[in-house]
VOPAMAR-401316 format. One record per residue (C-alpha): residue in three letters; y negated, x, z negated. Coordinates in Angstrom, 1 decimal. Layout:
<rs>
{"ALA",{Y,X,Z}};
...
</rs>
This chain:
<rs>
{"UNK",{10.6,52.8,177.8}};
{"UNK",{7.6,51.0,176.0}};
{"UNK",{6.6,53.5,174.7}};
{"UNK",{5.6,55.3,178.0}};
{"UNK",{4.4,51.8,179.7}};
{"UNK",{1.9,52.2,176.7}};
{"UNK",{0.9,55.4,176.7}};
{"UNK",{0.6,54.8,180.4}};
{"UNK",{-2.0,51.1,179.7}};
{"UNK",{-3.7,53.0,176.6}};
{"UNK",{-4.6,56.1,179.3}};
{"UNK",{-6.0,53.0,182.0}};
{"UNK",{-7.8,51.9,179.3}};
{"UNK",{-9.3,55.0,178.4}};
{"UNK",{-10.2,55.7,181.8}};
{"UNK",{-12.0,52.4,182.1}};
{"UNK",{-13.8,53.3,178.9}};
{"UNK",{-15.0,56.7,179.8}};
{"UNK",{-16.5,54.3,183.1}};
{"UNK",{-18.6,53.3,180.1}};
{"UNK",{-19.6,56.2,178.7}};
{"UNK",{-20.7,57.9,182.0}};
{"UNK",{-22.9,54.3,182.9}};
{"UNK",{-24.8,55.1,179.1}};
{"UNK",{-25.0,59.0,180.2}};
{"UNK",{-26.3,58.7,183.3}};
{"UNK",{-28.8,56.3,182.3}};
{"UNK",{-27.8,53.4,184.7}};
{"UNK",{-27.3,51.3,181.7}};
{"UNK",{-28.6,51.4,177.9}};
{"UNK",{-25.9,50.9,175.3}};
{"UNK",{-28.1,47.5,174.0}};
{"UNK",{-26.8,45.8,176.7}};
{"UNK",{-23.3,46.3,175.6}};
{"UNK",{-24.2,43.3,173.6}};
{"UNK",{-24.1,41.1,176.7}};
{"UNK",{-20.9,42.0,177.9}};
{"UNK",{-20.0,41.0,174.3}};
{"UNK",{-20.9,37.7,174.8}};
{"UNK",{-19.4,37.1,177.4}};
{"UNK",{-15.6,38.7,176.0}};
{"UNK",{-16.1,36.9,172.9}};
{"UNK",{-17.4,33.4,174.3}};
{"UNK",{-16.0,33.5,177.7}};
{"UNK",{-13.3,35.8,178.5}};
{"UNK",{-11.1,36.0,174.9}};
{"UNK",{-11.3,31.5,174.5}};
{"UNK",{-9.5,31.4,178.5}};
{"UNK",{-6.9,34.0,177.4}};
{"UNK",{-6.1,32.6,174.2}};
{"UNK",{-5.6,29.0,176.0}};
{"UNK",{-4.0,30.4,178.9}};
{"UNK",{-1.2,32.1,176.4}};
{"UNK",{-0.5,28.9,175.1}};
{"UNK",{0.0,26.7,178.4}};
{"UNK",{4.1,27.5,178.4}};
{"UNK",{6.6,25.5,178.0}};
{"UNK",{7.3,24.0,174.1}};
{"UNK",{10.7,25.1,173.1}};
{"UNK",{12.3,26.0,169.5}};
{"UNK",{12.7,29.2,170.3}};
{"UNK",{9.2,29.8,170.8}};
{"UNK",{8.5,27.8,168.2}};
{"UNK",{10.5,29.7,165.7}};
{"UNK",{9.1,33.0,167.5}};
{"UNK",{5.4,31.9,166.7}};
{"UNK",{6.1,30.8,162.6}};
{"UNK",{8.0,34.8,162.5}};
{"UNK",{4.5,35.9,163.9}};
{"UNK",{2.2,34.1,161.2}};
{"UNK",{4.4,35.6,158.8}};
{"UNK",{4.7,38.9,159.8}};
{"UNK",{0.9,38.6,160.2}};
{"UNK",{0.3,37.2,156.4}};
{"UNK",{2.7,40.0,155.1}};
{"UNK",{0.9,42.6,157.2}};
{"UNK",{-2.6,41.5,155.8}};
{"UNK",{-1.8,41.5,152.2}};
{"UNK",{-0.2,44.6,152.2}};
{"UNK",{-2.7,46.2,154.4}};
{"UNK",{-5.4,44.8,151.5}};
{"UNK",{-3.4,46.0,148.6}};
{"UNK",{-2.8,49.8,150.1}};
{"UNK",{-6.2,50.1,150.9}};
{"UNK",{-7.1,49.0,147.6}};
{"UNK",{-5.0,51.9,145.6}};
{"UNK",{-6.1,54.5,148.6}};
{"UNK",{-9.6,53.2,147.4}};
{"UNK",{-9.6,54.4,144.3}};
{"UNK",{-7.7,57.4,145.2}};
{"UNK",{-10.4,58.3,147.9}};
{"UNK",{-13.7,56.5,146.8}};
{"UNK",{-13.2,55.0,150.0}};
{"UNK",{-16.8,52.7,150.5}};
{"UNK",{-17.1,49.0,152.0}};
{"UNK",{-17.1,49.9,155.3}};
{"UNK",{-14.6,52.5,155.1}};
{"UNK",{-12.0,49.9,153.3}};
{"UNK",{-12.8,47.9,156.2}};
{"UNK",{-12.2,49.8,159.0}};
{"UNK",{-9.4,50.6,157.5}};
{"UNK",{-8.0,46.7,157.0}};
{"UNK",{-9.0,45.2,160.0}};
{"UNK",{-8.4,45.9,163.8}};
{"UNK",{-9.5,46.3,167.2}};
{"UNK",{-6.5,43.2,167.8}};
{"UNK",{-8.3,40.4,169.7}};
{"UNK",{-10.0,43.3,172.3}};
{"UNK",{-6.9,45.4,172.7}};
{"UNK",{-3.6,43.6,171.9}};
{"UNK",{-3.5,41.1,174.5}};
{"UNK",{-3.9,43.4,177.7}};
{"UNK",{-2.3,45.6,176.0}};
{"UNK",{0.9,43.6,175.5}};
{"UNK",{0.0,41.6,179.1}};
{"UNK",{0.8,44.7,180.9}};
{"UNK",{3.6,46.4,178.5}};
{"UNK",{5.6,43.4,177.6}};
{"UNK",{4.4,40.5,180.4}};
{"UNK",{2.0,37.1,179.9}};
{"UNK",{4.9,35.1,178.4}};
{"UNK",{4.0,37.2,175.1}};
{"UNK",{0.9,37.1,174.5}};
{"UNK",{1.4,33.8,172.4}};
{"UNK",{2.8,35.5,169.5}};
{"UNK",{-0.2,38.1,169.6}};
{"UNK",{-2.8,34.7,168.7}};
{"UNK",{-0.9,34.9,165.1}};
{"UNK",{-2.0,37.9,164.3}};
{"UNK",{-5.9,37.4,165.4}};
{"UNK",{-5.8,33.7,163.9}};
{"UNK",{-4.8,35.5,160.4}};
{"UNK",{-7.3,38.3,161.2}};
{"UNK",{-9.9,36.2,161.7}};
{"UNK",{-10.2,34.2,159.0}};
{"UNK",{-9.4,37.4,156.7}};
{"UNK",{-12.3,39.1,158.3}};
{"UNK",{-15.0,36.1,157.6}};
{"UNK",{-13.9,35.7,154.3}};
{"UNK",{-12.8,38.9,152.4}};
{"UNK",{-14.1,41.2,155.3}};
{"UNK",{-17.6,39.4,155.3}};
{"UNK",{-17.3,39.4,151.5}};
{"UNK",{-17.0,43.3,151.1}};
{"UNK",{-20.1,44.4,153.3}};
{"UNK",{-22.5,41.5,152.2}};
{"UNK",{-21.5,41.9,148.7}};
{"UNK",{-21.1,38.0,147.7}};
{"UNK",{-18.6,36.0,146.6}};
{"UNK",{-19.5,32.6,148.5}};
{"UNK",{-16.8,32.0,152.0}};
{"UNK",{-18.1,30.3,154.4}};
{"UNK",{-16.0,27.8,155.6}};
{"UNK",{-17.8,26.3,158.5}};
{"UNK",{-18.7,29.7,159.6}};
{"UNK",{-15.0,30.4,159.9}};
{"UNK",{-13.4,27.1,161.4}};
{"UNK",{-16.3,26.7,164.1}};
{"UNK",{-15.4,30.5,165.5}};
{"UNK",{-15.2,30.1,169.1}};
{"UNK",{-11.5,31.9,168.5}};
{"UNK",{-10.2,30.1,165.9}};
{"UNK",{-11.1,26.7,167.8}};
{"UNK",{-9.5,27.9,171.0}};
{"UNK",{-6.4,29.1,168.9}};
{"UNK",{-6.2,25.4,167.3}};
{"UNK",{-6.7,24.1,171.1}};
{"UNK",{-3.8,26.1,172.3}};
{"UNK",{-1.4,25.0,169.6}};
{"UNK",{-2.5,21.7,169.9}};
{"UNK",{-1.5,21.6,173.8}};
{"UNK",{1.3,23.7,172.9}};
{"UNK",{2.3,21.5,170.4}};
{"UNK",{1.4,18.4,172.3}};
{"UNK",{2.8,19.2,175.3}};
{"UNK",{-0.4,19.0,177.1}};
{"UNK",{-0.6,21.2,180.5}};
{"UNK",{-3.9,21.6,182.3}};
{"UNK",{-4.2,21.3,185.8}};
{"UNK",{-3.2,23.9,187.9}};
{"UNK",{-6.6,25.3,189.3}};
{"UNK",{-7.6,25.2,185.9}};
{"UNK",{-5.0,27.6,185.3}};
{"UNK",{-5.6,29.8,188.1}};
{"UNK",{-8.6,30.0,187.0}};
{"UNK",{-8.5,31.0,183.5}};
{"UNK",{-5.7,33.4,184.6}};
{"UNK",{-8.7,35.0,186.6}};
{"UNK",{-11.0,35.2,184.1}};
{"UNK",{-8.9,36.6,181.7}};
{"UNK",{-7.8,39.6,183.4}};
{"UNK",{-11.1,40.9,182.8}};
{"UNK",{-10.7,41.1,179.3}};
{"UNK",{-9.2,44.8,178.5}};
{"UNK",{-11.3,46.6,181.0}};
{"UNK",{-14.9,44.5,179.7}};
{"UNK",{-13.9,45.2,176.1}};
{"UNK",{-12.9,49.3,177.1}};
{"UNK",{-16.6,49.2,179.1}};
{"UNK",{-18.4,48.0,175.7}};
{"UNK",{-16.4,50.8,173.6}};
{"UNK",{-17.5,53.4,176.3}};
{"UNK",{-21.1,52.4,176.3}};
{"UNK",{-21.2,52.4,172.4}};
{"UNK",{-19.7,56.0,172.1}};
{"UNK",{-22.0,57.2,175.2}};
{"UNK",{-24.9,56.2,172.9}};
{"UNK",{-23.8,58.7,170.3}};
{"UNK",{-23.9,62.6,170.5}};
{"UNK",{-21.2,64.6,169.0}};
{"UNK",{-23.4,65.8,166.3}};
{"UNK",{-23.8,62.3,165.0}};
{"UNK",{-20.2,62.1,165.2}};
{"UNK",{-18.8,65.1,163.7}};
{"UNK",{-21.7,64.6,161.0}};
{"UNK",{-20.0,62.4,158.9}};
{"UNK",{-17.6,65.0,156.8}};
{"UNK",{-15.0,62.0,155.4}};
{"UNK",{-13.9,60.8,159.5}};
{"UNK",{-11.0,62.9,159.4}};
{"UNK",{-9.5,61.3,156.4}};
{"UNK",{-10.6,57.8,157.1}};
{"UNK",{-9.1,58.3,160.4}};
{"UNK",{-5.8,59.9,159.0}};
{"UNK",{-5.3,56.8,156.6}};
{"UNK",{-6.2,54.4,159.0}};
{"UNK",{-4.3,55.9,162.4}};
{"UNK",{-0.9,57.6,160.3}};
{"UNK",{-0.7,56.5,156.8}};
{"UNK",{-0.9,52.8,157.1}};
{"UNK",{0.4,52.4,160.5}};
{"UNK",{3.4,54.2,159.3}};
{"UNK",{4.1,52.1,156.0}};
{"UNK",{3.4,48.7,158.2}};
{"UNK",{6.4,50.7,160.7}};
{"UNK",{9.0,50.9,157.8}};
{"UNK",{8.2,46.8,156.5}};
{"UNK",{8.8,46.0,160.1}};
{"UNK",{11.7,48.1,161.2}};
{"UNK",{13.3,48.0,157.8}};
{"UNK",{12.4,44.8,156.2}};
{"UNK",{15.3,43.0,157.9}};
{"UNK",{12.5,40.0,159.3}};
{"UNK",{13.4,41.4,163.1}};
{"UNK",{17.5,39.8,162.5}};
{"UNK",{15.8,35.9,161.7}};
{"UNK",{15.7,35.4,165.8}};
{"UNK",{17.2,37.2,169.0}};
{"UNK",{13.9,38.2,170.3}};
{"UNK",{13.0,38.5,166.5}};
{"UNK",{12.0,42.7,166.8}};
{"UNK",{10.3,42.4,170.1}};
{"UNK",{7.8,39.6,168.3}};
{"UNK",{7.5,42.1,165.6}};
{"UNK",{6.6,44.8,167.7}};
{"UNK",{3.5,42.6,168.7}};
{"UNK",{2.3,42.6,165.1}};
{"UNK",{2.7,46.5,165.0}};
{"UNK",{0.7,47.6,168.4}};
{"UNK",{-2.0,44.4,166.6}};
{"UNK",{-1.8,46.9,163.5}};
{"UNK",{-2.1,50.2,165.1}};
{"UNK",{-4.7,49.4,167.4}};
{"UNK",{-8.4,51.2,166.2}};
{"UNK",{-10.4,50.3,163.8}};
{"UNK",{-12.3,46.5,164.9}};
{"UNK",{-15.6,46.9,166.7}};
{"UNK",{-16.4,43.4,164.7}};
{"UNK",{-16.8,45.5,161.2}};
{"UNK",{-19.4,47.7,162.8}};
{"UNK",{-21.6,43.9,163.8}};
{"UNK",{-20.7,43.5,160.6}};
{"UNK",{-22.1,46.5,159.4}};
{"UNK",{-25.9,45.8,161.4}};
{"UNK",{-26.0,42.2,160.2}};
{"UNK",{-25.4,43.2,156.6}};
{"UNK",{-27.6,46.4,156.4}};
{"UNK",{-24.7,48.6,155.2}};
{"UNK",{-24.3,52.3,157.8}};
{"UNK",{-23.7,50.6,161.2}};
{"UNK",{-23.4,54.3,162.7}};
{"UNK",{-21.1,55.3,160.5}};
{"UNK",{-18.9,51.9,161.9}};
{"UNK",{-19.1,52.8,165.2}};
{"UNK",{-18.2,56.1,164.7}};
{"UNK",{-14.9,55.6,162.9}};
{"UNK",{-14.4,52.9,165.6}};
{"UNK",{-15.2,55.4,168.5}};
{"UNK",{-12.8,58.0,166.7}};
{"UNK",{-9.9,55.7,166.2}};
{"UNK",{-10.2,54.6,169.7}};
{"UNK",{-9.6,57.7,170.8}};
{"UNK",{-7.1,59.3,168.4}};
{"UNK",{-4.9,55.8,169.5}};
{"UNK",{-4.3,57.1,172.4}};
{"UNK",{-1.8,59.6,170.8}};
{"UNK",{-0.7,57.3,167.7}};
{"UNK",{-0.1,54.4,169.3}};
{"UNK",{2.6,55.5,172.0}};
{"UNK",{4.2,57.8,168.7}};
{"UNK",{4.4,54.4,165.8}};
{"UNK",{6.0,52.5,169.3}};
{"UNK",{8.6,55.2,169.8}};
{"UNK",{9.5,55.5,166.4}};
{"UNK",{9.8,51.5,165.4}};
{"UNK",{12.3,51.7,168.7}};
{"UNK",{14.5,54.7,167.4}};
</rs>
């Protein structure tokens, strides 16, 4: 049954992103200006959904439900860095291949995603994963395409997501509910986040031409390890790793982590990418191809972790 509610989201999604595409291709809107809708998901839209996830009530359940997430998050991460290590040297995989390959598309996708498939009173368990992400991405992720060995700290802990995921636990922890209009009103604003970040996605692959895409000879593979092979090993830990027993809602919480670690390769690795002068196009293109080879993969990993 979740498995069609996602295949039904992921296909809504699409939609919304080929809006995108068609607003580049007609020339209505230039895909630089993608980069102000990104401002506003990353410093407006994603900081009221990460709070707004938090403002339920404190109980142990959710408690425990939120430590099985950071751990299943952790685990996820370190074997997602040691299998794309050996497939590395297997497939003289480069930086930003090994990186689109580690990190996600989580903190644009998973919550709407798991909003409309699984219902608001989940999306909690989903800020695990992106907390983890997040400072993996700005430390070994920002490592691997710069080339340095220095971590920036600072950088890290002042990310507008990492402080609103520390504010939400805080109030979570704390007890602390905002006022109800307040509420209402991030509830508003953060229904906007899946169809802003599927607009951006659309507008960055409308800028492309399928020449440029189909250019770049090692796709297929990168997307085959990155959309099959490691969604599927991350499937048998999950399903078969005995962590879903530890609480009743213990494999539904688990599930989050898997759609957080099938979803397409992150968006934040191509930024990446332009900041630190490695191949940007190549970035967006593996990000625009995983995108939409999801659509299939997705609904297939959630079918088979529920057999």
């Amino acid at each position: 049954m979740i498995s069609l509610l996602l295949i039904k989201q992921i296909t809504e999604l699409f939609l919304v992103m080929f809006m995108g595409f068609i607003l580049v291709k007609t020339h209505l809107l230039k895909a630089e200006e993608s980069k102000t809708l990104s401002a506003v998901a990353l410093y407006l839209i994603m900081p009221c959904v990460i709070i707004n996830a938090f403002q339920i009530k404190y109980t142990e359940s959710i408690r425990n439900g939120l430590i099985l997430a950071f751990v299943a998050a952790v685990l996820i991460h370190v074997v997602l860095l040691i299998l794309v290590k050996m497939l590395g040297m297997i497939f003289n995989l480069d930086a930003v291949e090994k990186a689109s390959m580690i990190y996600s598309n989580a903190g644009n996708l998973i919550i709407p995603i798991v909003t409309s498939v699984l219902g608001k009173e989940w999306v909690i368990y989903s800020s695990a994963f992106i907390s983890v992400q997040l400072f993996l991405l700005w430390t070994h992720g920002k490592m691997m395409l710069c080339e340095e060995q220095k971590v920036d700290l600072k950088k890290i802990l002042l990310n507008i997501n990492m402080i609103t995921i520390f504010l939400g636990i805080l109030f979570f922890v704390t007890k602390v509910q905002l006022p109800d209009i307040v509420i209402k009103t991030m509830e508003s604003v953060s229904v906007m986040l899946g169809p802003i970040s599927m607009i951006i996605m659309g507008m960055l692959i409308g800028n492309m031409s399928f020449k440029q895409i189909f250019a770049y000879k090692r796709i297929y593979i990168v997307t085959f390890l990155k959309m099959i092979v490691c969604p599927f090993i991350i499937l048998i830990l999950l399903k078969y790793g005995g962590m879903a027993s530890l609480l009743s809602d213990g494999k539904v919480i688990l599930l989050i982590s898997l759609l957080a670690t099938i979803t397409p390769s992150a968006s934040a690795v191509t930024q990446m990418a332009q900041i630190y002068g490695k191949n940007e196009e190549y970035a967006s293109v593996i990000n625009a191809i995983t995108t939409i080879v999801c659509i299939i993969t997705m609904p297939i990993m959630v079918w088979m972790y529920q057999m």
